[in-house]
C-alpha positions in Angstrom: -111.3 -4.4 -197.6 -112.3 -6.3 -194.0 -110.6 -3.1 -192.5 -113.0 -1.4 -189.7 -112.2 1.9 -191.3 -113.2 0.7 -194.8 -116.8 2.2 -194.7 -115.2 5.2 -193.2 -112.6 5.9 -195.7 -114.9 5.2 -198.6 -117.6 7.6 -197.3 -114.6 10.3 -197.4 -113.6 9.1 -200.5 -117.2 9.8 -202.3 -117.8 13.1 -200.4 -114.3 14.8 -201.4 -115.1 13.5 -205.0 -118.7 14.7 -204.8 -117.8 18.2 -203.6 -114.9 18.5 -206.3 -116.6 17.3 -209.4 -120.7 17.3 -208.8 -121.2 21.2 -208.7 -119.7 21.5 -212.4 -121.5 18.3 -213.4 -124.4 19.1 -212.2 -124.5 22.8 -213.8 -123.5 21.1 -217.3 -126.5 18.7 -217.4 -128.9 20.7 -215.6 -129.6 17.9 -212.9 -132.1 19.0 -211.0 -131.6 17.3 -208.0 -128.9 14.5 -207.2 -129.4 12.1 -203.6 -126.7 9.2 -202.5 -127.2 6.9 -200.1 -123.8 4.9 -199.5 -122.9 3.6 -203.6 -126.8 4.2 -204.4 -127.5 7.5 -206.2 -130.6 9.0 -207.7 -130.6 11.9 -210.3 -133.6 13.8 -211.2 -133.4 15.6 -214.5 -135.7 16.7 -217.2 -134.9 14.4 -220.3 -135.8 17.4 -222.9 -132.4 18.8 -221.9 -130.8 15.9 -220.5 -128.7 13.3 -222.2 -128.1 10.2 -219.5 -125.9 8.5 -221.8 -123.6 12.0 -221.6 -124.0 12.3 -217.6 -123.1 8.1 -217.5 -120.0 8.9 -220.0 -118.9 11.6 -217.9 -119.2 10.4 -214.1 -117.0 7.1 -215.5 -114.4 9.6 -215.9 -113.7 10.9 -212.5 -111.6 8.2 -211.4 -110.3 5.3 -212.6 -111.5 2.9 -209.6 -114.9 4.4 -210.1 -117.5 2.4 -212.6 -120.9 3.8 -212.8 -124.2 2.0 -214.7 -127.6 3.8 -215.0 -131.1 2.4 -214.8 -133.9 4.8 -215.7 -137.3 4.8 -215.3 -139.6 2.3 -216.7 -143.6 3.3 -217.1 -142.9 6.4 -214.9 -141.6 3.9 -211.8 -138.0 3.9 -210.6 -136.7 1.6 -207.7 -134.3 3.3 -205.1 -133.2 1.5 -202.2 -136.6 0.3 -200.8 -138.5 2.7 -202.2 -140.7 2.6 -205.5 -141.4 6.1 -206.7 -144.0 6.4 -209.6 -144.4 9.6 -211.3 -148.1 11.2 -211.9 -149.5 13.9 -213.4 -149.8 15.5 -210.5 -147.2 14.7 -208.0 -144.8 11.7 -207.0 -145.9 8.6 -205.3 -144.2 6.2 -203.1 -144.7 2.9 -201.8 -141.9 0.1 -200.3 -140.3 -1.4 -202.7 -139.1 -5.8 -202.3 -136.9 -7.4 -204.6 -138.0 -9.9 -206.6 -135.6 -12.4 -204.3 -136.5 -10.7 -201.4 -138.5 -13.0 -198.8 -139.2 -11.2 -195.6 -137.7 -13.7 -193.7 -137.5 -12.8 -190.5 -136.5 -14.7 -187.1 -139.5 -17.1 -186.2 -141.0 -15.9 -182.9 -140.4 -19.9 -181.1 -136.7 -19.4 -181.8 -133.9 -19.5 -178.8 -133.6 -16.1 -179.4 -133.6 -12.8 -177.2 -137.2 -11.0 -177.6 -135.1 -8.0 -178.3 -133.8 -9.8 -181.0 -137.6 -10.8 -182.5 -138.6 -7.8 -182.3 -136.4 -5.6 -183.6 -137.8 -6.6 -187.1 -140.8 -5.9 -186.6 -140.5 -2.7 -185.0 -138.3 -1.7 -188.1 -141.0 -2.8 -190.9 -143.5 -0.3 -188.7 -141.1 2.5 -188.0 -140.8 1.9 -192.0 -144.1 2.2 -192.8 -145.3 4.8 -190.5 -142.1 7.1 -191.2 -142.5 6.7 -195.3 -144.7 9.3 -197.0 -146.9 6.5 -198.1 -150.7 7.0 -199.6 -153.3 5.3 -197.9 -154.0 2.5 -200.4 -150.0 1.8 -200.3 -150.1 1.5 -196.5 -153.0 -0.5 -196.5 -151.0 -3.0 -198.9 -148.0 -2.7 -196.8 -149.6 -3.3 -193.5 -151.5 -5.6 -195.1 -147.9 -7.6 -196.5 -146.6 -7.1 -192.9 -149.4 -8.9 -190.8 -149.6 -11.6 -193.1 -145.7 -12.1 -192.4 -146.3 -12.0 -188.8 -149.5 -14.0 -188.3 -148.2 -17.1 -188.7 -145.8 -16.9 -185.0 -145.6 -13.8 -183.7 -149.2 -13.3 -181.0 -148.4 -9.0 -180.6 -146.9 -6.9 -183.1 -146.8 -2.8 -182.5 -148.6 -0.9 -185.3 -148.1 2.6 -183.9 -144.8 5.0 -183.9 -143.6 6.9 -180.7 -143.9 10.6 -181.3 -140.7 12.3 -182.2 -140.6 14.2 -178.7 -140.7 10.8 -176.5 -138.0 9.5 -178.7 -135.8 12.2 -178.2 -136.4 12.3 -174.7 -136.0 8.3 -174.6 -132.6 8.9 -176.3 -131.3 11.5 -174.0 -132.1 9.8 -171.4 -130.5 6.3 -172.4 -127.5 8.6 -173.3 -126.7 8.3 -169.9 -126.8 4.3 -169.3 -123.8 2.3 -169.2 -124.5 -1.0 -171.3 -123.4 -4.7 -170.5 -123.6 -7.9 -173.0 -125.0 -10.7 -171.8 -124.8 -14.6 -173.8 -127.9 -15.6 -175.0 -128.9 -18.6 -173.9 -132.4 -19.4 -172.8 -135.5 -17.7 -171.3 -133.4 -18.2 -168.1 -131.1 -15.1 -169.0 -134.0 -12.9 -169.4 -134.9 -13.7 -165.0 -131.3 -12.3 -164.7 -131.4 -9.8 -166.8 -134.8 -8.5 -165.4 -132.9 -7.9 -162.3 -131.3 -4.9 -164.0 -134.5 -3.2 -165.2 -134.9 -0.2 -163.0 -130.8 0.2 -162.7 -128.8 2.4 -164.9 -127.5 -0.7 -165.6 -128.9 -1.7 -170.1 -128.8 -5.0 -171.1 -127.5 -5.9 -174.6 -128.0 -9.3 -175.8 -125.8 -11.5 -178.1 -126.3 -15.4 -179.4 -123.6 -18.1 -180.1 -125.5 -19.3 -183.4 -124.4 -16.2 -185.6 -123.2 -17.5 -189.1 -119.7 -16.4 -188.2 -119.5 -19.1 -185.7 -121.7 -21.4 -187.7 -119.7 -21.5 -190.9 -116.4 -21.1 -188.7 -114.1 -24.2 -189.9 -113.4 -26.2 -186.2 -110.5 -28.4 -186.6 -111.3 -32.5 -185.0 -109.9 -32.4 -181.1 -106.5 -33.2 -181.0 -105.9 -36.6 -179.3 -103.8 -35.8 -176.2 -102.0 -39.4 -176.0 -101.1 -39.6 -179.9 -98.6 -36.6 -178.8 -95.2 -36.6 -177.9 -93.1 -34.6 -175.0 -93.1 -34.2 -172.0 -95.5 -36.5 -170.0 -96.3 -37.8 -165.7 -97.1 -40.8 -164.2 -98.5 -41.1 -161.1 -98.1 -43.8 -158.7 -101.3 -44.7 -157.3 -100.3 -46.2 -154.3 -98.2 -43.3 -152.7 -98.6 -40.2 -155.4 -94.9 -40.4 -156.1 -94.6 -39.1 -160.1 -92.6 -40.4 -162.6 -91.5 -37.6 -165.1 -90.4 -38.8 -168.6 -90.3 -37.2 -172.4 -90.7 -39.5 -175.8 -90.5 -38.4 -179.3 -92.8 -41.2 -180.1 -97.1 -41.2 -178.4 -97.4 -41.2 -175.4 -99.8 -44.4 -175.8 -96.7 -46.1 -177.2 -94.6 -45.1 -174.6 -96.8 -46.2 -172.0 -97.5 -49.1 -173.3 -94.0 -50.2 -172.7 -94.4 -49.1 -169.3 -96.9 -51.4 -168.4 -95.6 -54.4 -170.6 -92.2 -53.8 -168.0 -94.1 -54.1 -165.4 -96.0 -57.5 -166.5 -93.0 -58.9 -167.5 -90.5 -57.8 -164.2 -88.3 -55.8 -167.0 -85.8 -53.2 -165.8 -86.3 -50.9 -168.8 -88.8 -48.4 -166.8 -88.2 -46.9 -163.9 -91.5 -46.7 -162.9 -92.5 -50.2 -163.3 -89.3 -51.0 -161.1 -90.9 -48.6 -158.4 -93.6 -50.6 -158.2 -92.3 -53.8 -158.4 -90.3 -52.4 -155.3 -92.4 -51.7 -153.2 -95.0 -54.1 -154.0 -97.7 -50.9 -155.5 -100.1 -52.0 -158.3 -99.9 -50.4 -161.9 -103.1 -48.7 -162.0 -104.3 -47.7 -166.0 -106.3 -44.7 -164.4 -103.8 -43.0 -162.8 -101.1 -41.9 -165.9 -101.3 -38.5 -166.4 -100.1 -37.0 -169.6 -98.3 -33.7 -170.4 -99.0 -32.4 -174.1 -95.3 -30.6 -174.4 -94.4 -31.7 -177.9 -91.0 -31.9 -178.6 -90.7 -35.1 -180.7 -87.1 -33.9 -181.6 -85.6 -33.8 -177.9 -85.5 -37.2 -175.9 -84.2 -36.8 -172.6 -83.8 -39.5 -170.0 -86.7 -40.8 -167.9 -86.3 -39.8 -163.8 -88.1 -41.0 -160.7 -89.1 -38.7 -158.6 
């Protein structure tokens, strides 16, 4: 699971077990036809001769990782994928299928988002409903479904599909672009981007507000000076360093150097530099190195 083979694995998986098993099944229950899409299958059998109970029983047995359920038709209508087939008298009809949770959310058009990004939505819910096999009243409904959806942000949706010649010439052609990613980060990148338009030279587009990053559990930042190790002062004066290492903070420690200072103490070297040569401790010249090694304490040198 997680692996980037998974999906590839698993689709080997079901076609070895497909081409062992589902030509005797198939012959034994008289199915008349059987489609999969990914772990979705449809059977279509006649149910004078066919017991789905027995086909249900038997496609539980072919491994022991493999757990089948069946849902049949209710009032001639079946749901697959998202497609609604109802049966007629005279033929099978077809119209797209939500589920009942389903709310055709899709990103709002005044997002910081790339056009391509908008878009690609849309273009999908028309691609759907011009490439389905849809009756007139059921694309009426859809398209009527669709521009309600869309009203409310987007100002210019497409409503007709590109012939099948000018997208296979459009995909031969791309075919030969090379393809960059860009960051996502205002209308700004598209003025760049445009700059690339007549090259061979495609722009791809990616955002920093995914839910990977969103969710993503980001530890507080860490507090450079309630460290220990390895840490530099700098003399203000004449850039001469001082290069120490505590075990305890590097506040603490510095601290200490300051309060020798104030009080003409021999306990830092760095105070008795200044106090040498008459150089002011300056608070916004320590510099701090984060090597932690609170169980080594070496001795404090002037450089």
């Amino acid at each position: 699971m997680g692996a980037p083979s998974s999906g590839l694995i698993t689709e080997l998986f079901l076609q070895h077990t497909e081409n062992t098993h589902l030509a005797r099944l198939s012959q034994k229950h008289k199915i008349i036809n059987y489609f999969r899409y990914v772990d979705d299958i449809l059977l279509i059998f006649d149910s004078n001769h066919t017991y789905i109970q027995a086909i249900l029983m038997d496609f539980n047995t072919l491994h022991l990782n493999l757990k089948f359920t069946a849902e049949i038709e209710r009032d001639n209508i079946i749901n697959y994928l998202d497609v609604s087939i109802q049966k007629t008298p005279n033929n099978l009809k077809t119209s797209i299928y939500r589920k009942p949770t389903f709310t055709d959310t899709i990103i709002s058009y005044n997002s910081n988002h790339p056009t391509e990004h908008k878009y690609a939505a849309v273009k999908f819910l028309f691609n759907r409903l011009n490439a389905y096999n849809l009756q007139e009243q059921e694309y009426k409904q859809e398209l009527s479904v669709i521009k309600n959806n869309l009203n409310n942000s987007y100002p210019n949706t497409p409503q007709k599909q590109q012939p099948n010649n000018m997208t296979q010439q459009h995909s031969t052609q791309t075919s030969k672009h090379k393809w960059a990613i860009f960051t996502y980060t205002s209308k700004e990148t598209l003025y760049i981007t445009n700059t690339f338009r007549h090259t061979d030279l495609k722009i791809a587009f990616q955002t920093n507000n995914t839910l990977e990053i969103l969710l993503k559990y980001r530890k507080p930042p860490l507090d450079k000076f309630a460290l220990s190790g390895v840490y530099k002062l700098t003399c203000r004066d004449c850039n001469k360093a001082h290069m120490g290492q505590t075990g305890r903070h590097f506040s603490i420690r510095y601290k200490e150097h300051k309060s020798a200072f104030h009080n003409n103490s021999h306990t830092s070297n760095f105070a008795q530099h200044l106090q040498e040569e008459a150089h002011s401790f300056d608070p916004h010249q320590q510099h701090y190195a984060g090597v932690t090694s609170p169980e080594k304490r070496g001795t404090s040198k002037h450089n």
